[in-house]
C-alpha positions as CSV (number, residue, x, y, z in Angstrom):
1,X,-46.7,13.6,-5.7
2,X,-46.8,15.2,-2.2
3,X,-46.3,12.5,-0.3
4,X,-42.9,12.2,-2.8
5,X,-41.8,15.8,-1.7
6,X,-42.1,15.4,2.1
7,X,-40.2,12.7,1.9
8,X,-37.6,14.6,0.2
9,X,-37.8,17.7,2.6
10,X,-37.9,15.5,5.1
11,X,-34.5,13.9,4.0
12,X,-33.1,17.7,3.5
13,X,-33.8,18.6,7.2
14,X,-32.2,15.5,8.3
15,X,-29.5,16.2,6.4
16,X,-29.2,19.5,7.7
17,X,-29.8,18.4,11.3
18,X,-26.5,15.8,11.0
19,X,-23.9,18.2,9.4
20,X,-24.5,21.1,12.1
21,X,-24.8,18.1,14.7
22,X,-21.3,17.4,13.4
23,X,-19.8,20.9,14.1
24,X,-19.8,22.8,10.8
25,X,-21.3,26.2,11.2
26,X,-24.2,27.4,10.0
27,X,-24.0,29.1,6.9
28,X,-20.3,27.5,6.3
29,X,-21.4,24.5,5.4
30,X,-20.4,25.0,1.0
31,X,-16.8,26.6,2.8
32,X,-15.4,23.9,5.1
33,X,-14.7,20.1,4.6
34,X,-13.5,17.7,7.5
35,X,-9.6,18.1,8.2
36,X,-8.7,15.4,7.1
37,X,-9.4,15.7,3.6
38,X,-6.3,17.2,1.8
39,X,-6.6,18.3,-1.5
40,X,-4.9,17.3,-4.5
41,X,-6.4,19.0,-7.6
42,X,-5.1,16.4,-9.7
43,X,-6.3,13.3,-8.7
44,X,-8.6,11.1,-10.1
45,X,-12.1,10.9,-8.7
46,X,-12.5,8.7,-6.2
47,X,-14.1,8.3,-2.6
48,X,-13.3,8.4,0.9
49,X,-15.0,7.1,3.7
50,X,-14.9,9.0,6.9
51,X,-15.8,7.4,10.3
52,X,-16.9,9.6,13.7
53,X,-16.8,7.4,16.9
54,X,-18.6,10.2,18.7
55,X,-21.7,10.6,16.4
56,X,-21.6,7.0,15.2
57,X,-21.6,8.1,11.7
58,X,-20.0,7.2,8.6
59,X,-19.9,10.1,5.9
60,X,-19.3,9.1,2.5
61,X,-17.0,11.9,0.4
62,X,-16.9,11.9,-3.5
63,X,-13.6,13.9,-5.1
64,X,-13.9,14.8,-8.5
65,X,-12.3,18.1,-8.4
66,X,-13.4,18.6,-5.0
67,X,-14.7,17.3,-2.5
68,X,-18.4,16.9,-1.7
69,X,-20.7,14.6,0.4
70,X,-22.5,12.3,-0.7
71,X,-23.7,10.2,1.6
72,X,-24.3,9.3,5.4
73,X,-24.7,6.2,7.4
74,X,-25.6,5.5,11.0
75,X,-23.0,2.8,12.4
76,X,-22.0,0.7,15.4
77,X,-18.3,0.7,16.7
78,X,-16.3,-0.7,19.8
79,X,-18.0,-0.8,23.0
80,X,-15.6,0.9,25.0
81,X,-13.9,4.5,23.7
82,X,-10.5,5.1,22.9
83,X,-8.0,3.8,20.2
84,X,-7.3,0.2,19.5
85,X,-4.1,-0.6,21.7
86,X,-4.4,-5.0,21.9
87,X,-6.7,-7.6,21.2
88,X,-9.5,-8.0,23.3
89,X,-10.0,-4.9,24.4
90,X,-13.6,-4.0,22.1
91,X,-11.9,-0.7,20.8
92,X,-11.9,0.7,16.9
93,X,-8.7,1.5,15.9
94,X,-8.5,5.1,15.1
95,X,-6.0,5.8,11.5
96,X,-6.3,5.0,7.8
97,X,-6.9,2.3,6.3
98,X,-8.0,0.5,3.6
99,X,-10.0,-2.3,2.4
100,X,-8.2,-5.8,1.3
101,X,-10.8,-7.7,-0.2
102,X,-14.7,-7.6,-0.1
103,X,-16.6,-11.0,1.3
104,X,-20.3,-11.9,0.1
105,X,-23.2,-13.4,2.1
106,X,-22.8,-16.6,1.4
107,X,-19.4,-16.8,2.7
108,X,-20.1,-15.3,5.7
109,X,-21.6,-16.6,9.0
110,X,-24.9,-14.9,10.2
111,X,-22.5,-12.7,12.6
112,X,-21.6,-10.4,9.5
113,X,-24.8,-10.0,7.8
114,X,-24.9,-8.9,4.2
115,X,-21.3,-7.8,3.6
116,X,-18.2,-8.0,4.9
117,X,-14.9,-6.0,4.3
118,X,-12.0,-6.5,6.0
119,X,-9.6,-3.5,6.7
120,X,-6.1,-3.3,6.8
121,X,-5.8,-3.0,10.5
122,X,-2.9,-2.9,12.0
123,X,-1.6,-0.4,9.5
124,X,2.4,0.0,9.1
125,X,2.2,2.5,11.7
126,X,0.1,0.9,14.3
127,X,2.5,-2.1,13.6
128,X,5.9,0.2,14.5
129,X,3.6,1.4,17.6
130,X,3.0,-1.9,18.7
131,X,-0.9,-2.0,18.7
132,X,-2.1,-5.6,18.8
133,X,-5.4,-7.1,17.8
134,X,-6.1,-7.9,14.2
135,X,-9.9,-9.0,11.8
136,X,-11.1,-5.1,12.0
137,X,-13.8,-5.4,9.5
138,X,-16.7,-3.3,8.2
139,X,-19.6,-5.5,7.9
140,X,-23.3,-6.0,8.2
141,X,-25.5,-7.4,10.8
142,X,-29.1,-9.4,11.0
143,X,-29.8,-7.9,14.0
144,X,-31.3,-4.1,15.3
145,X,-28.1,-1.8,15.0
146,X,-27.0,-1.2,18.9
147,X,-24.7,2.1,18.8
148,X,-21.4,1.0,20.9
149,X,-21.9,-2.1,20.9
150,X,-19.0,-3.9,19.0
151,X,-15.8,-5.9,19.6
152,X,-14.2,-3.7,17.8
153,X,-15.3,-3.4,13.9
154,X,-17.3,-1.0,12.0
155,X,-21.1,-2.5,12.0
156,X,-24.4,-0.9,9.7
157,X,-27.5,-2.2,9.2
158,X,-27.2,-4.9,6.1
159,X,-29.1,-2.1,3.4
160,X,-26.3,0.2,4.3
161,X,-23.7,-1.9,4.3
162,X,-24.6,-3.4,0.7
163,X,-24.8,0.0,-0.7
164,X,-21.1,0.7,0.7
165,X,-19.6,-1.5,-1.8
166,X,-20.3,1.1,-4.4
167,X,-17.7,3.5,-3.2
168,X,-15.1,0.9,-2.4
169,X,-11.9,-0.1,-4.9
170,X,-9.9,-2.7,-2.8
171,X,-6.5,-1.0,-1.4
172,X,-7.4,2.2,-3.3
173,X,-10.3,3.5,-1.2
174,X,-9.0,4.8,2.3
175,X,-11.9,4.6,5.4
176,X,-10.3,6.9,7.5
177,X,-11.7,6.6,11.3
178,X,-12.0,9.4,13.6
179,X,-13.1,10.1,17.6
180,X,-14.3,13.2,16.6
181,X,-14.1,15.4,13.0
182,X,-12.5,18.6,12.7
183,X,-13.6,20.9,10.0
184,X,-11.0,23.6,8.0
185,X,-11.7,26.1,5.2
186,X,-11.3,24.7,1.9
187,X,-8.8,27.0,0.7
188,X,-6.8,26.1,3.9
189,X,-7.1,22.4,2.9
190,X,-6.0,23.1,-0.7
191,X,-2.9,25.3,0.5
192,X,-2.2,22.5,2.7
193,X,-2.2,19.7,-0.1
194,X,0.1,22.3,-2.3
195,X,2.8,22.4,0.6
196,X,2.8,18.5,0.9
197,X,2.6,18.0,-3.1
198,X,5.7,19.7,-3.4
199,X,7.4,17.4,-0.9
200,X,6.2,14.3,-2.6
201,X,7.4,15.8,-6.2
202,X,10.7,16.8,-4.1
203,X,11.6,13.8,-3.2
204,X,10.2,11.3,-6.5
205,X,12.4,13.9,-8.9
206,X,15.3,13.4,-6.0
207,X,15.5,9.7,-6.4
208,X,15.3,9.9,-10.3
209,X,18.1,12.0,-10.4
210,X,20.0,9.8,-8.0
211,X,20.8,12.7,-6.2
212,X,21.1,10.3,-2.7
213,X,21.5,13.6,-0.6
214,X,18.6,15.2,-1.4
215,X,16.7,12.4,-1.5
216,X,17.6,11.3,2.3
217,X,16.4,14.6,3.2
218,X,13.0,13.8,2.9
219,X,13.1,11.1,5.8
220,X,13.0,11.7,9.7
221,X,15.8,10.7,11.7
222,X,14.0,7.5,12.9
223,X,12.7,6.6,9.4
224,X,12.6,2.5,9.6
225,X,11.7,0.2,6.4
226,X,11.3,-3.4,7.2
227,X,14.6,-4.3,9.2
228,X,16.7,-1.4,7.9
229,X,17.1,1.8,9.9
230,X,18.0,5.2,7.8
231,X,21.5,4.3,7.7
232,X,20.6,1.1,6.1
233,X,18.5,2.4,3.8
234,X,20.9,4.8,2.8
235,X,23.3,2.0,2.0
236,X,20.7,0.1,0.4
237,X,19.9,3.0,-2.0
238,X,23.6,3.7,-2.4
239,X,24.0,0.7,-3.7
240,X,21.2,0.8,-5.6
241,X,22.5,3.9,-7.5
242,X,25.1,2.1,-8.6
243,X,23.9,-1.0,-10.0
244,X,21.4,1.3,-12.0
245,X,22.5,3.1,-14.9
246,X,19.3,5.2,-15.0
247,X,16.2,5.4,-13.0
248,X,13.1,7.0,-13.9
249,X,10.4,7.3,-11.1
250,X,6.8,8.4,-11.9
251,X,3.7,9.3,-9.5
252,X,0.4,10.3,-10.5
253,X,-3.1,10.3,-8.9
254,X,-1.2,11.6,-5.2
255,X,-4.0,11.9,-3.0
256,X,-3.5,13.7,0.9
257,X,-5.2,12.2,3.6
258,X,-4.5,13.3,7.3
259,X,-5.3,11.6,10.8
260,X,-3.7,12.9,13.8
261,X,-0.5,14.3,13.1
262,X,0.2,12.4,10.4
263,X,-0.8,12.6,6.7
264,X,-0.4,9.6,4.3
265,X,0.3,10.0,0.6
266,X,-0.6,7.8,-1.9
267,X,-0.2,7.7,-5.8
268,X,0.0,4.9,-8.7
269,X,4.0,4.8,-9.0
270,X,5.6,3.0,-12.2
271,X,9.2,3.0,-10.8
272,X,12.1,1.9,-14.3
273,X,15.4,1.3,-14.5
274,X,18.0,-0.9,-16.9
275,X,15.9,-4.1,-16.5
276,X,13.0,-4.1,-14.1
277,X,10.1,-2.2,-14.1
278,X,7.2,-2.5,-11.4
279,X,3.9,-0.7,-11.0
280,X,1.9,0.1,-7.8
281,X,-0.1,1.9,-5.3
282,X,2.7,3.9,-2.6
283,X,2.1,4.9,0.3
284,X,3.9,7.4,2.0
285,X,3.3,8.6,5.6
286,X,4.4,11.8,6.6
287,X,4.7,13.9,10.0
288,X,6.0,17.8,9.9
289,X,8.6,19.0,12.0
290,X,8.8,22.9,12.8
291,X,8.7,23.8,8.8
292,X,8.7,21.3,6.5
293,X,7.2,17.6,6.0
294,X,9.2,14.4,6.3
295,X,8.5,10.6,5.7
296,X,8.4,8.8,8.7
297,X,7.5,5.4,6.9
298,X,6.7,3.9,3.2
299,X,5.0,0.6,1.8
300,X,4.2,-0.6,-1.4
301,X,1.2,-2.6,-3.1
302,X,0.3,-4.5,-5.9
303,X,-2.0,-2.8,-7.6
304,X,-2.5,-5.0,-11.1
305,X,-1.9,-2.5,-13.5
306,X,0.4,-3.7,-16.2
307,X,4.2,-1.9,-15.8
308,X,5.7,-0.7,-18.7
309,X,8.8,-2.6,-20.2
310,X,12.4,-2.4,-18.2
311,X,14.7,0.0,-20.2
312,X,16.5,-2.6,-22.7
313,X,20.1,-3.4,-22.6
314,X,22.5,-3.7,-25.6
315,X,21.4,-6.8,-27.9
316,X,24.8,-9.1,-26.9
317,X,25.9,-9.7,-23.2
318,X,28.7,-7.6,-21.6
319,X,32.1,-8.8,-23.4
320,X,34.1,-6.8,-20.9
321,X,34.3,-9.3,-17.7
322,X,33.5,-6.8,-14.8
323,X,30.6,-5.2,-17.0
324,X,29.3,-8.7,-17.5
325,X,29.2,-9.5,-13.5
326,X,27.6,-6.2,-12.8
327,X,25.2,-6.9,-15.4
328,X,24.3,-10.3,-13.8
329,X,24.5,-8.6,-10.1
330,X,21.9,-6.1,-11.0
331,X,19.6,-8.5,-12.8
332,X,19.8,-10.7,-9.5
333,X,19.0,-7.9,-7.2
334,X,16.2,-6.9,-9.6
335,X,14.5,-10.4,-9.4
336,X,15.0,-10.2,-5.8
337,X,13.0,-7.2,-5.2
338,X,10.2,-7.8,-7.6
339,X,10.0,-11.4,-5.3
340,X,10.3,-9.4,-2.0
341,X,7.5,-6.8,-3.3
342,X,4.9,-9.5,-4.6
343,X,5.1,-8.4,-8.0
344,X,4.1,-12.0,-9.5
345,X,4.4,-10.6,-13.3
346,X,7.6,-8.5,-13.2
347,X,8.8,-11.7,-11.2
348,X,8.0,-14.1,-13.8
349,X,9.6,-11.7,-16.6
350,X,12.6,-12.7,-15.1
351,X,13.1,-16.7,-16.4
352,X,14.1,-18.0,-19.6
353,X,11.2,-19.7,-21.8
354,X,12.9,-23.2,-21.3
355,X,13.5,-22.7,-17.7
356,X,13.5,-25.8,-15.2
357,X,13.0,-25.9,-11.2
358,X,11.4,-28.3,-9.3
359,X,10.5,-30.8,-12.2
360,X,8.3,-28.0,-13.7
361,X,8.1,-26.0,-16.8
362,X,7.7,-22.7,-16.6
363,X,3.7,-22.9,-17.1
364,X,4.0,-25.4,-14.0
365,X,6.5,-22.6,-11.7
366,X,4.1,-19.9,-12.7
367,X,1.2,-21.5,-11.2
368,X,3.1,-22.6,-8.4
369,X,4.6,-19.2,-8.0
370,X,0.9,-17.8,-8.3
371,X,-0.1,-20.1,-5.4
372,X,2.8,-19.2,-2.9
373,X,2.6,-15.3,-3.7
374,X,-1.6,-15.8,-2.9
375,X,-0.7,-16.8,0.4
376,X,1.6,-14.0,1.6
377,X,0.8,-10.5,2.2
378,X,4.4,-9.7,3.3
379,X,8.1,-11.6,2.6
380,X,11.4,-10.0,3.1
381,X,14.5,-12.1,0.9
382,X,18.2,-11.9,1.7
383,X,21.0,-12.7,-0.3
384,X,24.4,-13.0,1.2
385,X,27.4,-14.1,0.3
386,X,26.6,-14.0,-3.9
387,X,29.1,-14.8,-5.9
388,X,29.1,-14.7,-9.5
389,X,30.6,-16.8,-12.2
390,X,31.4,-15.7,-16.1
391,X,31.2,-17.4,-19.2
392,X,30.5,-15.9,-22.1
393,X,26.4,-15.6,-22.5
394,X,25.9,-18.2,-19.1
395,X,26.5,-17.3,-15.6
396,X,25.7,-19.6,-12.5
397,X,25.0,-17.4,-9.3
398,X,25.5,-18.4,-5.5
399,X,24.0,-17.0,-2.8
400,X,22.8,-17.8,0.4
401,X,19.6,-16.8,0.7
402,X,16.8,-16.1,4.1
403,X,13.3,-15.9,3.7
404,X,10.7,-14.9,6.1
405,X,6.9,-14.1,5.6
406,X,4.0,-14.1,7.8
407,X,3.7,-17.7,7.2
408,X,7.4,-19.2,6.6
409,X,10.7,-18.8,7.0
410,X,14.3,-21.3,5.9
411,X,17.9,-20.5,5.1
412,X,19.5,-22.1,2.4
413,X,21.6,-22.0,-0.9
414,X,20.2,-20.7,-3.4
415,X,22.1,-21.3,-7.5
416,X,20.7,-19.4,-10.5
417,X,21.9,-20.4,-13.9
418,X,21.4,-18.1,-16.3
419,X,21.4,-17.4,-19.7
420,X,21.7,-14.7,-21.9
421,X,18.2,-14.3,-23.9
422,X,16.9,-11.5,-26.6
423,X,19.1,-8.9,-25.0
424,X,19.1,-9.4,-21.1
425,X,19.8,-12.4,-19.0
426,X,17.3,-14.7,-17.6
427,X,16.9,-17.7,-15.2
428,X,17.7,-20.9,-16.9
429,X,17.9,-23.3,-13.8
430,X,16.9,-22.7,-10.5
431,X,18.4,-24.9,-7.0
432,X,18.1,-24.5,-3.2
433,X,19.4,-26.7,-0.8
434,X,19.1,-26.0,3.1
435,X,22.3,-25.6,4.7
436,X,24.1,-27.6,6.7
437,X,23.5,-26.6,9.9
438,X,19.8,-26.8,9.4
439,X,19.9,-31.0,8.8
């Protein structure tokens, strides 16, 4: 029994020792909470793991309310200091992140010990800053753990790093990594989160009310998504507003989390309109100007939560010609954006029960689909040049269409037949043919 409770005072004065090493005050230890830990009363529990290059330590942060620690690791990173700038040069990137996917022992060379988990390095931010380098992991390690001592990634002894596992949900649990933490009152953090809450509700009711205005107000100047520049994506949504009758945009769980001068927000979004629906994890990073907040970029992921249904159309197609066209214009641009953004089920939603491609089924183009969306993280699809034709409850659709992903890219033209099918149109037939000019 007392050998039990030295071992736990022991563990309290080492406790102790490590959060005023860390620079909270004495006696403010119950007020303050690293900087970088906005808070969002309404978010779900979750956890956040918080990296210090200059200690070496990784603090582990439960939220349930508020946050509190609950754990602390000793840990290995880059060999030389600084933030991650190309490959090669044995320095942790400094930012948020998140984990992709979590790799066991026996898939894992003796390099990476127990556990593995990769990390989303470079971020969509390091990527518009042109940092370089790429495989920052947190893992494990057979060997004695050597402080600074890395290429690069996040190292703990393999006890540690198995226990880790327990706090992470794949692309929903940011590790957020640090030179050095800063500490802030709590009540300065919660003030803070309801500022930047505000904003994000701002701009999600903006876009619901199509309200394009307002909306675009909530972007910098330089705001960039994919290949489109803030005039583009003004067009983009423009056109957008249109095409949809009604859109209904919903964010819940928003969680704050700041690095540098930049905060990121993230929340589960099921975005709706006419036809397609899509649900996932966004991410929105945000930098202030003199006053107010402003996104300076936006992503969005997968998160396999089931989407409720599209908003349904009238039960017969469109009788009046132009209404028929922009019926089957919208329902194209739909399918292309649930392609673009990796949504594998709202994509599939999209094709009639009898369709044909390729010589499959569509049990055979689902699997096939499943296959080619496994092996892209990232695909942008254009369609120029459509053209629509009319008749009755069929339409065949022309485009010329460009793909590009990490691992492919082709031109070619692209023909959808579709049919009319329980009250919305669907892919019948599917064609592409390079074009000429590619042979």
């Amino acid at each position: 029994m007392r050998k039990g409770i030295t071992a736990s005072f022991a563990k309290l004065i080492w406790l102790t020792l490590v959060l005023l090493l860390t620079g909270i005050p004495a006696g403010g230890i119950a007020s303050k909470l690293p900087a970088n830990l906005l808070i969002s009363p309404k978010a779900s529990p979750h956890h956040v793991i918080l990296v210090e290059k200059s200690s070496q330590r990784i603090f582990i942060y439960h939220f349930d309310g508020d946050y509190r620690l609950v754990a602390t690791y000793g840990c290995a990173t880059g060999e030389n200091p600084g933030d991650k700038q190309i490959s090669g040069d044995s320095k942790t990137p400094e930012g948020i992140y998140f984990f992709t996917k979590a790799v066991g022992e026996k898939y894992l060379t003796s390099t990476y010990g127990a556990r593995a988990f990769p990390m989303s390095y470079p971020n969509l931010l390091d990527r518009r800053r042109s940092k370089g380098g790429n495989n920052i992991w947190v893992h494990g390690t057979n060997e004695e753990l050597q402080e600074r001592s890395t290429n690069g990634c996040i190292v703990l002894v393999n006890g540690d790093v198995v226990q880790l596992d327990s706090y992470i949900e794949l692309w929903n649990t940011p590790i957020i990594v640090e030179q050095e933490l800063k500490y802030e009152d709590r009540s300065t953090l919660l003030h803070q989160g309801q500022l930047l809450l505000e904003t994000v509700n701002g701009w999600s009711q903006a876009w619901s009310q199509k309200d394009l205005d307002r909306y675009l107000s909530y972007y910098v100047s330089d705001f960039r998504w994919k290949n489109l520049d803030l005039q583009g994506w003004r067009q983009k949504k423009a056109w957008l507003n249109q095409r949809y009758k009604k859109i209904s945009v919903q964010l819940s769980d928003v969680r704050l989390f700041r690095q540098g001068d930049v905060v990121l927000a993230t929340a589960d979004m099921i975005y709706r309109s006419d036809q397609f629906a899509s649900r996932g994890f966004k991410h929105l990073y945000l930098v202030q100007n003199s006053v107010d907040w402003r996104i300076l970029a936006e992503e969005w992921h997968r998160s396999g939560r089931p989407a409720p249904p599209p908003l349904r159309l009238a039960a017969k197609s469109p009788e009046d010609g132009n209404a028929a066209e922009e019926s089957v214009l919208l329902f194209v641009e739909q399918w292309r954006e649930a392609w673009e953004q990796g949504d594998l089920s709202s994509y599939l939603g999209y094709y009639h029960p009898q369709f044909k491609g390729l010589g499959m089924g569509l049990r055979g183009w689902k699997q096939y689909k499943r296959q080619l969306f496994s092996r892209t993280t990232e695909r942008v699809i254009e369609l120029n040049d459509v053209k629509a034709e009319m008749n009755d409850s069929t339409a065949v659709v022309i485009s010329k269409q460009v793909y590009r992903s990490d691992t492919h890219q082709d031109s070619g033209l692209k023909t959808l037949r579709l049919r009319w099918h329980r009250g919305r149109w669907t892919i019948y037939r599917e064609t592409w043919k390079p074009l000429p000019d590619q042979g």
